[in-house]
C-alpha positions as CSV (number, residue, x, y, z in Angstrom):
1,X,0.0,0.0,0.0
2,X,2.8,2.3,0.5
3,X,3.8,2.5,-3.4
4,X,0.2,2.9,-4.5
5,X,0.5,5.1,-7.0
6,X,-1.1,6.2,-10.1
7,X,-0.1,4.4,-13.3
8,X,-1.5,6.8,-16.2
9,X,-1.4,3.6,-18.2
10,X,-4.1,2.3,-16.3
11,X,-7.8,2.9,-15.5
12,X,-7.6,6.2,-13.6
13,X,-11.1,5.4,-12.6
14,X,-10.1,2.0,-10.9
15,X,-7.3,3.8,-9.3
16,X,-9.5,6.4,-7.6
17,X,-12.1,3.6,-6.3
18,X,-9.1,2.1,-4.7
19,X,-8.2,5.3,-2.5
20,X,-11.5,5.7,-1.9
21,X,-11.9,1.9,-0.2
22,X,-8.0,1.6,1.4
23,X,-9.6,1.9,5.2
24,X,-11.8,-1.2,4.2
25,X,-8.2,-3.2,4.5
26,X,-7.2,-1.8,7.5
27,X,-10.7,-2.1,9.1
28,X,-10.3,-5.6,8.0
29,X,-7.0,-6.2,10.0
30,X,-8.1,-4.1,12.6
31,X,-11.1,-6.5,13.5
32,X,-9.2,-9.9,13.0
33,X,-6.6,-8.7,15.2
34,X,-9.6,-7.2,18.2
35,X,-11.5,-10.7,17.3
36,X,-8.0,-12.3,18.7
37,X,-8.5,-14.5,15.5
38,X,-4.7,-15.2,14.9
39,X,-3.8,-16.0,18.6
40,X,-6.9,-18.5,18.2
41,X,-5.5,-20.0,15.0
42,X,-2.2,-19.9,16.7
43,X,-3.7,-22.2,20.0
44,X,-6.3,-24.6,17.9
45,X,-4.3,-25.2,14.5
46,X,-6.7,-26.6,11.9
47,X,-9.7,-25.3,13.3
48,X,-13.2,-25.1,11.2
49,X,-15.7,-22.5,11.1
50,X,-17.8,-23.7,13.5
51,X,-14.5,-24.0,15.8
52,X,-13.9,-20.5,15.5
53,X,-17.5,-19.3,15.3
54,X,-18.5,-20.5,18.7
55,X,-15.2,-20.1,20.7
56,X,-15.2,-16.2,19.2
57,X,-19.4,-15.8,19.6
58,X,-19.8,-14.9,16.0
59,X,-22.1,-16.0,13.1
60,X,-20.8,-19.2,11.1
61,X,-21.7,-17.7,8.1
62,X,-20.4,-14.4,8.1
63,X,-17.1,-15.6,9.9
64,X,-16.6,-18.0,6.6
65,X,-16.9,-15.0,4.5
66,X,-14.5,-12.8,6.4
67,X,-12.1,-16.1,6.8
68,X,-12.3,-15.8,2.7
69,X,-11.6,-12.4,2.7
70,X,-8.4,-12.9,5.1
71,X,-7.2,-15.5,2.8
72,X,-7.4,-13.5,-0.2
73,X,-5.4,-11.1,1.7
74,X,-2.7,-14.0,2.5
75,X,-3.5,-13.6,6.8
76,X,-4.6,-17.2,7.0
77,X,-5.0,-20.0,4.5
78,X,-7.6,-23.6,4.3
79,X,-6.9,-26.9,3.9
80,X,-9.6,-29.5,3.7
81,X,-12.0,-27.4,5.3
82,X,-9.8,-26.7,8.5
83,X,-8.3,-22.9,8.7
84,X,-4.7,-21.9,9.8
85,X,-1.8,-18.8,10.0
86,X,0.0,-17.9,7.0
87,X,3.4,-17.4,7.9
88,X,3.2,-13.8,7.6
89,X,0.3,-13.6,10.5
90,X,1.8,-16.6,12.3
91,X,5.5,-14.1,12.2
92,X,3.7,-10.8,12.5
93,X,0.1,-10.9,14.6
94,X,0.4,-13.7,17.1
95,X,0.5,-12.2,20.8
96,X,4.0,-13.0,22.5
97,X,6.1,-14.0,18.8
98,X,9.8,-11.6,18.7
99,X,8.4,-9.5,15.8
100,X,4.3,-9.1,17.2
101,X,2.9,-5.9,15.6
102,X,-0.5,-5.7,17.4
103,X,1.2,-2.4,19.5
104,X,2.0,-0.9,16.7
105,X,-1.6,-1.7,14.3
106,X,-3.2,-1.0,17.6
107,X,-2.2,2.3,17.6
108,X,-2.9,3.0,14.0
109,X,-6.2,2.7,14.8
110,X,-6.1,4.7,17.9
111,X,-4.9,7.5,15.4
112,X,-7.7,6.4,12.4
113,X,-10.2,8.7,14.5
114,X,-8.0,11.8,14.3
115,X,-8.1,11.6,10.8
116,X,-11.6,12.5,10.8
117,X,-10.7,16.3,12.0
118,X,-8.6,16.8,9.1
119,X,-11.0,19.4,7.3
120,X,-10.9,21.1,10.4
121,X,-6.9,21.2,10.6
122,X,-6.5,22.3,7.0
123,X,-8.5,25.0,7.8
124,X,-6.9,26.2,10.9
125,X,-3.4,25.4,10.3
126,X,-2.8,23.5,12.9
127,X,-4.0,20.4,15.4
128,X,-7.8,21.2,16.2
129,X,-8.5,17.6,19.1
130,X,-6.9,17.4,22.2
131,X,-7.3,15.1,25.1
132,X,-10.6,15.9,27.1
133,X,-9.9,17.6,30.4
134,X,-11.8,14.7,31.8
135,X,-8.9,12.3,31.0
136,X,-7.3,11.0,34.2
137,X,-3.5,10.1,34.6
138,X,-3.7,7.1,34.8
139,X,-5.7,7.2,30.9
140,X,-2.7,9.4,30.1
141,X,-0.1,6.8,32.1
142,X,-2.1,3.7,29.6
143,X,-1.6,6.0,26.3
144,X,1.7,6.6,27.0
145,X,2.8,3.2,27.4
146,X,0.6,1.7,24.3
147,X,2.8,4.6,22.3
148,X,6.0,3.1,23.7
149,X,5.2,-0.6,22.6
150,X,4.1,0.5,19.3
151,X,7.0,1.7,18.5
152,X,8.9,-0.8,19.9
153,X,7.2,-3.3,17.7
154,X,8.1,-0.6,14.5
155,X,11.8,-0.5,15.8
156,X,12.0,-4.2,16.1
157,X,11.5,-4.1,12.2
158,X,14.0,-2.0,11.8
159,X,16.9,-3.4,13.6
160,X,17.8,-6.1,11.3
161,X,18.1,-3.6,8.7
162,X,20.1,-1.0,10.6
163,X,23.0,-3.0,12.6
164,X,24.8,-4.2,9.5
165,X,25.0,-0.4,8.3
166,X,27.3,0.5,11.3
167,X,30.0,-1.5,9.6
168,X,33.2,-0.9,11.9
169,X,32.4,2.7,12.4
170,X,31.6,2.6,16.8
171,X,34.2,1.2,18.9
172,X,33.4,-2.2,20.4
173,X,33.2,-0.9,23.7
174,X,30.6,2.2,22.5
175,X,29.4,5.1,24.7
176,X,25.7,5.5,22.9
177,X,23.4,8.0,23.7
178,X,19.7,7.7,22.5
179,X,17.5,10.7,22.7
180,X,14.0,10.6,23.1
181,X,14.4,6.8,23.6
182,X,11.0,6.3,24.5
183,X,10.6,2.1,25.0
184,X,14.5,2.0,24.3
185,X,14.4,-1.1,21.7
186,X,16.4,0.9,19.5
187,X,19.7,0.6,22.4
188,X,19.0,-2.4,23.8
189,X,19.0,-4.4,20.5
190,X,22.1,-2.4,20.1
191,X,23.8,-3.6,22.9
192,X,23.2,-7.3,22.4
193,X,25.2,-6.9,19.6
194,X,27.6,-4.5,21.1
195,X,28.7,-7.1,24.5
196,X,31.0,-4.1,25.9
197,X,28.8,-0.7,25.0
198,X,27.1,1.5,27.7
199,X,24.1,3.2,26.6
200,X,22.3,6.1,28.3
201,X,18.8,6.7,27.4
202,X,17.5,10.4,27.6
203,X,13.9,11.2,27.9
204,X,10.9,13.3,29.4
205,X,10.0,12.5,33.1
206,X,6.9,11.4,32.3
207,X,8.5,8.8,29.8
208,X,11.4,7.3,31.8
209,X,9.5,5.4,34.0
210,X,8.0,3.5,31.2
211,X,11.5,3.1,29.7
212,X,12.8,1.4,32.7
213,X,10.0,-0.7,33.5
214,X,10.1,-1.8,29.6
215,X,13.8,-2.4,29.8
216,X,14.2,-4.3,33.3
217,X,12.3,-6.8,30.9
218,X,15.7,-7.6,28.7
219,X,18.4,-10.0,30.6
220,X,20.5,-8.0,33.1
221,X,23.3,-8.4,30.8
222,X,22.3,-5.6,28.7
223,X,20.0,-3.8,31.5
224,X,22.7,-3.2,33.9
225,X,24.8,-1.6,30.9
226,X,22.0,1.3,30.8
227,X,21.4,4.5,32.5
228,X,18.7,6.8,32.3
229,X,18.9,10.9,31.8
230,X,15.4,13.0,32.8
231,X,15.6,15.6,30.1
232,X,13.4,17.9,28.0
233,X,15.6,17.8,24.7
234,X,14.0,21.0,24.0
235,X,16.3,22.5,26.5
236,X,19.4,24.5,25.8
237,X,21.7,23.6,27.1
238,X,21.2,19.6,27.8
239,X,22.2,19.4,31.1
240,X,24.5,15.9,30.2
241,X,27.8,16.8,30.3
242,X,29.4,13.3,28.9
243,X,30.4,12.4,24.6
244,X,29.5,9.8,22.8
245,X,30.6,7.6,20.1
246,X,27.3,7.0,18.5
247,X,24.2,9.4,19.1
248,X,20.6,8.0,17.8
249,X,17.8,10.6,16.9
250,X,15.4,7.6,15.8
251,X,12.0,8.8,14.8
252,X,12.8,12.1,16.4
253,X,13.4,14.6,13.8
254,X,9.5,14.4,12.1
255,X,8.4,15.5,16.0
256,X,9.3,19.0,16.1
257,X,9.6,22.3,13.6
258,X,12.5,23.2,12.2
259,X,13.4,25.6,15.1
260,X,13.0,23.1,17.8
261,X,15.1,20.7,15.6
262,X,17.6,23.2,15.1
263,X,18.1,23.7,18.8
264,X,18.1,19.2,19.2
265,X,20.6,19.0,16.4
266,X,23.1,21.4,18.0
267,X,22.6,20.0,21.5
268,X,23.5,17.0,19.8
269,X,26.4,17.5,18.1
270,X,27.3,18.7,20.9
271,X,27.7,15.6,22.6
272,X,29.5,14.0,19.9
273,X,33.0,12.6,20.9
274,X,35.7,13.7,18.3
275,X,34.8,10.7,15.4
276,X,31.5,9.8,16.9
277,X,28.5,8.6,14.8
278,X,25.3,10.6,14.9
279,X,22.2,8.1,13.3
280,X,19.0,10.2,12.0
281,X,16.5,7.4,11.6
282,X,13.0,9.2,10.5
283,X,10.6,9.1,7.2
284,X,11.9,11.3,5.2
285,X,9.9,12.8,1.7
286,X,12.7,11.8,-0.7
287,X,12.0,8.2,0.6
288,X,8.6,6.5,-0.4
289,X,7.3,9.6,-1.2
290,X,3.8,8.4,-0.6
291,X,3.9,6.8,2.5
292,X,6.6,10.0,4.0
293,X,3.7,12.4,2.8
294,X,0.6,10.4,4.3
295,X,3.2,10.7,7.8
296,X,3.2,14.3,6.9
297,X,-0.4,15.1,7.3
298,X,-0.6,12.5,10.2
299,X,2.0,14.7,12.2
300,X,-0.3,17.5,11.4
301,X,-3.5,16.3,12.6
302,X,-1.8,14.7,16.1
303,X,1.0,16.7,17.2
304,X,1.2,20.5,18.2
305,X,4.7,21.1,15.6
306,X,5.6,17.6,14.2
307,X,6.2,17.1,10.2
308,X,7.8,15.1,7.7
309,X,11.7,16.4,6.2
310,X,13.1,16.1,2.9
311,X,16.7,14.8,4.0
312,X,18.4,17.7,2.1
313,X,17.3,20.0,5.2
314,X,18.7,17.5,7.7
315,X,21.9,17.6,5.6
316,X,22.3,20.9,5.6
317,X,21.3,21.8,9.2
318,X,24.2,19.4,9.9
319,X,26.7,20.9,8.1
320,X,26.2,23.7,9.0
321,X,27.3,22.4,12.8
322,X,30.3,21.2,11.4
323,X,29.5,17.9,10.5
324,X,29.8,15.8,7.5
325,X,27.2,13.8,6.4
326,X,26.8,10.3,4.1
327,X,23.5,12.0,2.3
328,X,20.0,9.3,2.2
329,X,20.5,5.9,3.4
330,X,17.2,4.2,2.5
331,X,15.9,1.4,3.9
332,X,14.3,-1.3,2.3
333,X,11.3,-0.2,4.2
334,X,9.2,3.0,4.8
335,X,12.5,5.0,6.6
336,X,15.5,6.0,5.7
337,X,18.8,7.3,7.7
338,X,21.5,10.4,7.7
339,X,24.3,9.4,9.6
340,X,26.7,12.1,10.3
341,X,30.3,12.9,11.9
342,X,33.1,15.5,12.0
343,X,35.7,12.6,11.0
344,X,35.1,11.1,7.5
345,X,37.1,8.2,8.3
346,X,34.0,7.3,10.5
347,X,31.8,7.8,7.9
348,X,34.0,5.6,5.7
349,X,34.0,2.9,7.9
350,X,29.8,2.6,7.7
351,X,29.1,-0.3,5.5
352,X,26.8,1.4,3.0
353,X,25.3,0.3,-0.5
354,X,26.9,3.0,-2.9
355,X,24.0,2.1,-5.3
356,X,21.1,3.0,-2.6
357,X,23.5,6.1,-1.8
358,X,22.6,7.1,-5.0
359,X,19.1,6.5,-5.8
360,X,17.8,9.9,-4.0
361,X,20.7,12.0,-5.4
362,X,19.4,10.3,-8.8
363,X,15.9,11.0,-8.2
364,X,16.6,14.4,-7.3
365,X,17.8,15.3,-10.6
366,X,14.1,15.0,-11.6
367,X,13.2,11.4,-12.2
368,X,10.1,9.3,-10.8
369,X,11.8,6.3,-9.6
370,X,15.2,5.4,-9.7
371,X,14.4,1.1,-9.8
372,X,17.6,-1.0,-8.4
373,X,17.9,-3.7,-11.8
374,X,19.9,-6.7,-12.5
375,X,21.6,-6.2,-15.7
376,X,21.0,-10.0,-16.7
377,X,17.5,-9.0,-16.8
378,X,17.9,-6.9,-19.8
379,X,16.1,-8.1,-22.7
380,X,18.0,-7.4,-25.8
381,X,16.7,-8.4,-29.5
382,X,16.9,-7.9,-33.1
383,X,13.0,-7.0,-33.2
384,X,13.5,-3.7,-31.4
385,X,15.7,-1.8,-33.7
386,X,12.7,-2.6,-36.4
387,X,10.8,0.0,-34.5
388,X,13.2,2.7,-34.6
389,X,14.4,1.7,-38.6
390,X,10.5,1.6,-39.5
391,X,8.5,3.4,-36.8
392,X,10.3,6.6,-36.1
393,X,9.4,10.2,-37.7
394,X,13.3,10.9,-37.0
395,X,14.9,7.9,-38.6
396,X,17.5,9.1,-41.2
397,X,16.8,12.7,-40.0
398,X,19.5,12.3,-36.9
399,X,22.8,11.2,-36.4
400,X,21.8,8.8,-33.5
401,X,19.8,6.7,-37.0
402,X,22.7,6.6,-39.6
403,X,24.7,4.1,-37.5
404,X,25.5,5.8,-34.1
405,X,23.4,3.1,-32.3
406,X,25.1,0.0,-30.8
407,X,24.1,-3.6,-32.5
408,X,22.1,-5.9,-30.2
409,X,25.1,-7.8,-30.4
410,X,27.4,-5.2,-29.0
411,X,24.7,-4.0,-26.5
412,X,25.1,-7.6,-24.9
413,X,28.3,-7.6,-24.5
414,X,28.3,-4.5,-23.3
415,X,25.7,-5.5,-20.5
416,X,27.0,-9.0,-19.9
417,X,30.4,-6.7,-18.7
418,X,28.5,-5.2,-15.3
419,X,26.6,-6.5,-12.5
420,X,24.5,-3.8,-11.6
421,X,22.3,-1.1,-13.1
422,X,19.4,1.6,-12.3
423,X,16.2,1.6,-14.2
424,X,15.1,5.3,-14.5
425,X,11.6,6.6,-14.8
426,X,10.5,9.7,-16.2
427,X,8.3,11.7,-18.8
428,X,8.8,13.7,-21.8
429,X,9.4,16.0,-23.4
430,X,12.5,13.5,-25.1
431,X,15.2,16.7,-24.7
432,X,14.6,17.4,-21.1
433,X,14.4,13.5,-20.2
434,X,17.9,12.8,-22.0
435,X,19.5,15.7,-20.3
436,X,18.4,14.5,-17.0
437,X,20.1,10.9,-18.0
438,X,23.5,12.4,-18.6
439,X,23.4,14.1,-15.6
440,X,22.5,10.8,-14.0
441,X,25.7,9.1,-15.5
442,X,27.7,12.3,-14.9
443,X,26.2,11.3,-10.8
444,X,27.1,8.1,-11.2
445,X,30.6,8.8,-12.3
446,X,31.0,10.9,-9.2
447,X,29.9,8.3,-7.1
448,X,33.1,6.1,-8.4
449,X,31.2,3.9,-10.7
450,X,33.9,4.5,-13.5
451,X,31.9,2.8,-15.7
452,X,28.8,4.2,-15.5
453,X,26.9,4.4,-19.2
454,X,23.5,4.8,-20.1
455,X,20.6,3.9,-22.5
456,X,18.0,6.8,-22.6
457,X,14.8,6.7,-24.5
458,X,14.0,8.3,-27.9
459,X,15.6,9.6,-30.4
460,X,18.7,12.0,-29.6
461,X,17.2,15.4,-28.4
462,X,20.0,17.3,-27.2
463,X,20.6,19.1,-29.9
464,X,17.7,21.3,-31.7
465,X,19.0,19.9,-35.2
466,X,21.1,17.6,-37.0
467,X,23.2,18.7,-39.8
468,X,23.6,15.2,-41.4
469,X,25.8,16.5,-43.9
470,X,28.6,17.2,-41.3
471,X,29.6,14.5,-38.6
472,X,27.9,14.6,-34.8
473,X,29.4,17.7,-33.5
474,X,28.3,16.8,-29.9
475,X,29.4,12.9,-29.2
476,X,30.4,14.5,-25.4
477,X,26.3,14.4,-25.0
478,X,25.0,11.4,-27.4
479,X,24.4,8.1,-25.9
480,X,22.5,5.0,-27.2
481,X,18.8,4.5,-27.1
482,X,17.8,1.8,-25.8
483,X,15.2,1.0,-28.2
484,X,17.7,1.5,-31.1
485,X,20.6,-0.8,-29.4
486,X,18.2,-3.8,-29.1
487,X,16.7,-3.6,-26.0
488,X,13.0,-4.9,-25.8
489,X,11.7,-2.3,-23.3
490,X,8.1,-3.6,-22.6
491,X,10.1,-7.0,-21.7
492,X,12.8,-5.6,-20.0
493,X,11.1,-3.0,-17.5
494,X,8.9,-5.9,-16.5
495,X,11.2,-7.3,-14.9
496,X,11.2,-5.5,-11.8
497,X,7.2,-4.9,-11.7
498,X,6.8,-2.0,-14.5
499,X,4.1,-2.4,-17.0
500,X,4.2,-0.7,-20.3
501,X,1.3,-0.7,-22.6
502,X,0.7,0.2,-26.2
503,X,-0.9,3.2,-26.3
504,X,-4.6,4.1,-28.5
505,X,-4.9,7.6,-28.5
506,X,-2.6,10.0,-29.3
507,X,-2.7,13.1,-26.1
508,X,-2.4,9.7,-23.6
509,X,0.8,9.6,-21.2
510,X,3.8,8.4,-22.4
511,X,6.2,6.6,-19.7
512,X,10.1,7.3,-20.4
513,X,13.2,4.6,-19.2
514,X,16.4,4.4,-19.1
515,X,19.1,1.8,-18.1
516,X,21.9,3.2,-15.9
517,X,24.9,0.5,-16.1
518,X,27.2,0.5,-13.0
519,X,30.4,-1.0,-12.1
């Protein structure tokens, strides 16, 4: 759900029904999770209907239409008439399993209701429902704690993707610092993998306690390695007077405006030690734009100042503390990090996929998606040049038609030479689109991929004409199509889940790729 997006190749009617019905999934999940359904499954494997119907008081029939719908929606699956977990729910929405997410969907739907005022906040600029007066502390004490374990259960996702980043770039024996560490999953999974770290976690007053009581839970291996520091981070100066080798802001920059994060970052910094790690884990916009947007509006509707940052502005406000910074690193998921230092040779020793590195700079320069491809993939054919040689209005009229394109031949060899590629996205018009892919190569290039060529769509636009009776004055900013060297383009950009379709009207959108070879 977080890529849904708009494919003007498809029915734009289809696409709007779809918005229109998205909270029918979620009310879905919400109600087989509050039915306790999956911890059911989980207790009386193979069940039937009526098993479920009169253990859970609901109607046989209607639960066998629901128990279709879950299927279809892979949560639990049928054999011979008895019902069980997929893996996914079994993983993901039993009560007690290492990765349990009913915290965190839980307290989507805690939030679904605030959504309703969001007329309202457009209109006034700002968050319009607050608690009731009538709420009691002990309500507040319960919400606060729900919050913590919701995003436990996000962090607990996020882990596995984030430890093998840090590379050798903390010491073995780490001072960390987490700020706003609210449950504090983020440290301790950190120090289970980190035997000789000490970690402070720094939070409100009214936070801490639930901190503590949530880690006291972990073995006293890695509880007795924490301490805890009572502290508004909104402050200035933080009253902590110690550095630190690594410093994690997880999910805390999309809390606060760009003053109050101002004032965090340089608190933060610092607290650095002199080649200490600072981590920025949040949702940025230039990372599933979508789904970074949609937490955008949410921060608008629930918090007082909270909102979702392009990384660029994190970047900046950085250096402008000093600091050097490795740019986006995405996440196979919804987040993203900015990990920053005043020593490059910390920086340097993250280990970091150069190609994600460079997928937001890429996308940046104007392009819809910048799709990580397997150059293998590539489909490459003698039917393709037909279509240029037979089905172009500038064939024989350019210099990229009288024998500037590669053979199919030489455009396989040419691929079979590199392991790794880009599949750019974008839209006409053809001269704008081509510039943006040399400037793509020209990132590339700068990014140390020597190597880096590309196949752009179209005939050559660069220049406004071709004078065919003198020889390509401008072979600096030619480059292959990719239609015209071979490459089967429907074929090939289905290979990571584009669809191209032939198109009946003239006036209808035209989709643009090209094919960013790097080694």
């Amino acid at each position: 759900m977080a890529w849904l997006k708009y494919d003007p190749n498809a029915s734009g009617g289809q696409y709007l029904e779809d918005l229109a019905t998205a909270y029918w999934y979620s009310d879905t999940l919400f109600t087989a999770l509050n039915l306790g359904l999956f911890d059911f499954l989980d207790r009386s494997p193979n069940a039937t209907t009526a098993d479920m119907a009169e253990s859970l008081n609901l109607d046989e029939g209607a639960l066998l239409r629901f128990l279709k719908l879950l299927k279809s929606l892979d949560l639990v699956d049928r054999y011979e008439g008895t019902w069980y977990n997929t893996q996914l729910s079994s993983d993901y929405l039993v009560v007690g399993r290492p990765l349990y997410q009913g915290g965190n969907i839980r307290w989507r739907e805690e939030l679904q209701g605030d959504w309703s005022t969001l007329r309202d906040v457009l209109a006034a600029g700002t968050r319009t429902h607050f608690p009731t007066a009538t709420v009691s502390e002990s309500e507040m004490e319960a919400r606060r704690l729900d919050y913590l374990k919701a995003m436990d259960a996000v962090i607990s996702l996020k882990i596995p993707e984030i430890l093998p980043l840090l590379g050798e770039a903390i010491p073995p024996n780490a001072r960390i610092l987490d700020v706003g560490a609210g449950s504090g999953g983020f440290t301790t999974s950190l120090l289970a993998a980190y035997p000789q770290a000490q970690a402070t976690l720094m939070d409100i007053r009214q936070i801490l306690p639930h901190t503590r009581t949530l880690v006291e839970t972990y073995p006293p291996d890695i509880s007795r390695r924490i301490r805890y520091v009572d502290q508004n981070i909104l402050e200035d100066p933080w009253q902590e007077a110690a550095h630190y080798d690594l410093i994690i802001l997880s999910n805390i920059v999309h809390a606060y405006s760009e003053a109050e994060m101002a004032l965090v970052l340089k608190n933060a910094a610092a607290h650095l030690a002199e080649d200490g790690l600072m981590l920025l884990h949040d949702f940025y916009t230039d990372h599933w734009e979508i789904k970074s947007r949609l937490s955008d509006i949410n921060m608008l509707v629930n918090t007082y100042n909270g909102r979702a940052y392009d990384s660029t502005w994190v970047t900046q406000a950085l250096k402008g503390l000093g600091l050097a910074t490795t740019g986006l690193t995405p996440l196979d998921s919804d987040t993203s990090i900015v990990f920053a230092s005043a020593s490059r040779q910390t920086l340097d020793a993250l280990s970091l996929d150069p190609v994600a590195q460079l997928i937001p700079v890429i996308r940046a320069l104007g392009f819809t998606e910048a799709i990580p491809f397997v150059p293998r993939d590539v489909v490459v054919t003698d039917f393709a040049q037909n279509k240029c040689r037979f089905g172009c209005n500038s064939y024989d009229k350019k210099h990229c038609s009288r024998n500037h394109e590669l053979s199919p031949g030489e455009t396989q060899s040419l691929i079979n030479t590199y392991t790794r590629a880009l599949l750019l996205k974008g839209e006409p018009p053809t001269g704008d689109f081509q510039q943006q892919c040399l400037a793509a190569e020209a990132a590339a290039f700068k990014a140390g991929y020597y190597k880096a060529f590309i196949y752009w769509a179209g005939p050559c636009s660069i220049c406004p004409n071709c004078d065919l009776s003198e020889p390509c004055t401008n072979h600096k900013h030619s480059r292959p199509s990719m239609e015209g060297s071979g490459i089967d383009v429907f074929a090939t950009v289905s290979a990571v889940g584009e669809t191209l379709k032939t198109l009946k009207e003239k006036g209808e959108v035209i989709k643009y790729y090209a094919l960013l070879l790097l080694e």
